[in-house]
N, C-alpha and C positions, 0 to 999 in steps of 0.2 A: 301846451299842456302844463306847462313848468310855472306858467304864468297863473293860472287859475289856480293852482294849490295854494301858492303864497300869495291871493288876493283873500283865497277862504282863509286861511290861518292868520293873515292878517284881519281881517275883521272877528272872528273868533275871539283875538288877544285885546281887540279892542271894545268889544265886550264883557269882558272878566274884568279889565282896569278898569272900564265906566263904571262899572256894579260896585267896585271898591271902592271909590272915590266918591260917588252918586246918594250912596246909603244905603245901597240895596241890601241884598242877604248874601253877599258874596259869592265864590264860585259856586258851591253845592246848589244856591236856590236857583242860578243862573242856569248849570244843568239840569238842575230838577224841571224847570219851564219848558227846556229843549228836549227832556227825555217824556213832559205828558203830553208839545205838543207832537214827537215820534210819537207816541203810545195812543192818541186822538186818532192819526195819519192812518195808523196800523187797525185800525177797527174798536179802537177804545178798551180791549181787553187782551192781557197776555196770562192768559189762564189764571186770573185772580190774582195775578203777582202785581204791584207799580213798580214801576222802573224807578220811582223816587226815592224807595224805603232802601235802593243801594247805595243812597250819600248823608240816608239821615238813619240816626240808631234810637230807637224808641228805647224807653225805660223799663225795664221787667220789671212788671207788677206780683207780689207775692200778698196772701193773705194772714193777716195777726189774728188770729182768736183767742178770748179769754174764757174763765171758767165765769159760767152766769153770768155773763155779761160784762165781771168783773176784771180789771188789768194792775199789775204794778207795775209801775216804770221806775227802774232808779234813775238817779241822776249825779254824775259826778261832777261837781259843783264845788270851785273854791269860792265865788261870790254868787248871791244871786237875792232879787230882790222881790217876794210873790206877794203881789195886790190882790188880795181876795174879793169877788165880784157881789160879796154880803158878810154880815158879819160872820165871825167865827169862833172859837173855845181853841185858847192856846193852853194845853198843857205843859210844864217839869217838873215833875216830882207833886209834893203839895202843893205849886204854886198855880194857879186856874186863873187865866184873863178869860170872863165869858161876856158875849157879844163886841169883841173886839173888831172893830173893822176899819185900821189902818195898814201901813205897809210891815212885812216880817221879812226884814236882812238877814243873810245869812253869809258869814262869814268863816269857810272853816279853816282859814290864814287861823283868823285871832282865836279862833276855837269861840266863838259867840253868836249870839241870835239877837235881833234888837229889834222893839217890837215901836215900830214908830207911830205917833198919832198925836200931829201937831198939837200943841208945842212937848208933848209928852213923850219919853223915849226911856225905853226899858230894855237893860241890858242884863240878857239870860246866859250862864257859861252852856255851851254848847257841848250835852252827852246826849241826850237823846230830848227831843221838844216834839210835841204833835200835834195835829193840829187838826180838830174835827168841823163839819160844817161847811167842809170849805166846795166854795162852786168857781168854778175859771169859767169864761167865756172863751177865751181864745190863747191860747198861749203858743208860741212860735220861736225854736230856737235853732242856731246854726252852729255848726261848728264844735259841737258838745259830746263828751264821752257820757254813753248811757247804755242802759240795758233795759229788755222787754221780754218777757219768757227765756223764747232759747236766742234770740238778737240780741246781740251787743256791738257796738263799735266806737271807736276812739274819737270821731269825729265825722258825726251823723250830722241832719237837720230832724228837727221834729214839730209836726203840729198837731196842737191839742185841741179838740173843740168842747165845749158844753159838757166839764170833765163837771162832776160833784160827788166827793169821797171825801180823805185825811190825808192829813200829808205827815212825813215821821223826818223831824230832821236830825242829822247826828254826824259826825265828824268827815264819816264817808261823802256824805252828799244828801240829796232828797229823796224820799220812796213816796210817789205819787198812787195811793191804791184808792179806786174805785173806778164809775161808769163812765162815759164818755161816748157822744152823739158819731163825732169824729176823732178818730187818728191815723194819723200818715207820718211813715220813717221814709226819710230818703238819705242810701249812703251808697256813695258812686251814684252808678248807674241802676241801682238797685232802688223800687218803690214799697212799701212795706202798705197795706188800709189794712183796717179794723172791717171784720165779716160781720 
């Protein structure tokens, strides 16, 4: 009898080190295989539960709404560099670039905004610059303190899609206001979309 447990547990162990070594998915998908083919064996069903979803943790999905459609998202940003997807209207003060469609740095180390457009490069002091027209196609960040209505966190991921509104730059960071096709917060284990 003594002999068959440590021939199972022997090949068990050497199953888990093959799956390591091999490329697999490690131990969890190694069990997860063995617990859907138990779950197959047993009639295919244990009251709507898998036996899988005990080694793997899905993401809470939570819904963002905005008022009309509309969102602001700040953005707390010491650098960042926004490629507008057509041109745009930069505002400060009296000063108006309109149909600008190069890159807008923002730097709020140096306290400045620099409005690049080879080989031409315009250096704005950074209180408040805004920026109308503007359309993203896709923007994707990680690692970033930002806020969203009532979300905020110190170090989100966020993705934008097919955003077209202004953007307001100023010492703080970016305030991103208008529509948007898609968005998605991800902080932890927590998933944010747009209803």
């Amino acid at each position: 009898m003594l002999d068959w447990k440590l021939l199972a547990a022997s090949i068990v162990a050497l199953l888990v080190i093959s799956s390591l070594f091999v490329g697999g998915s490690g131990p969890a998908g190694v069990f997860s295989d063995l617990l859907d083919k138990f779950q197959n064996f047993l009639g295919g069903s244990l009251g709507g539960n898998s036996l899988t979803g005990l080694f793997t943790k899905e993401p809470e999905t939570r819904k963002i709404s905005g008022s009309n459609g509309e969102l602001t998202i700040h953005l707390s940003l010491k650098t960042f560099k926004l490629i507008p997807d057509s041109p745009v209207t930069v505002y400060r003060n009296e000063v108006r670039a309109a149909g600008f469609s190069g890159t807008v740095s923002l730097d709020t180390e140096a306290g400045e905004v620099v409005l690049i457009d080879d080989p031409l490069a315009i250096t704005l002091p950074l209180d408040k610059v805004t920026i109308t027209g503007l359309r993203i196609k896709a923007l994707h960040l990680e690692e970033v303190k930002f806020s969203i209505n009532d979300i905020s966190t110190d170090a989100g991921g966020l993705l934008l899609e097919e955003f077209s509104g202004m953007a307001i730059l100023t010492p703080e960071g970016i305030d991103l206001r208008g529509t948007m096709r898609n968005l998605e917060v991800m902080i932890g284990d927590l998933v944010f979309r747009l209803e």
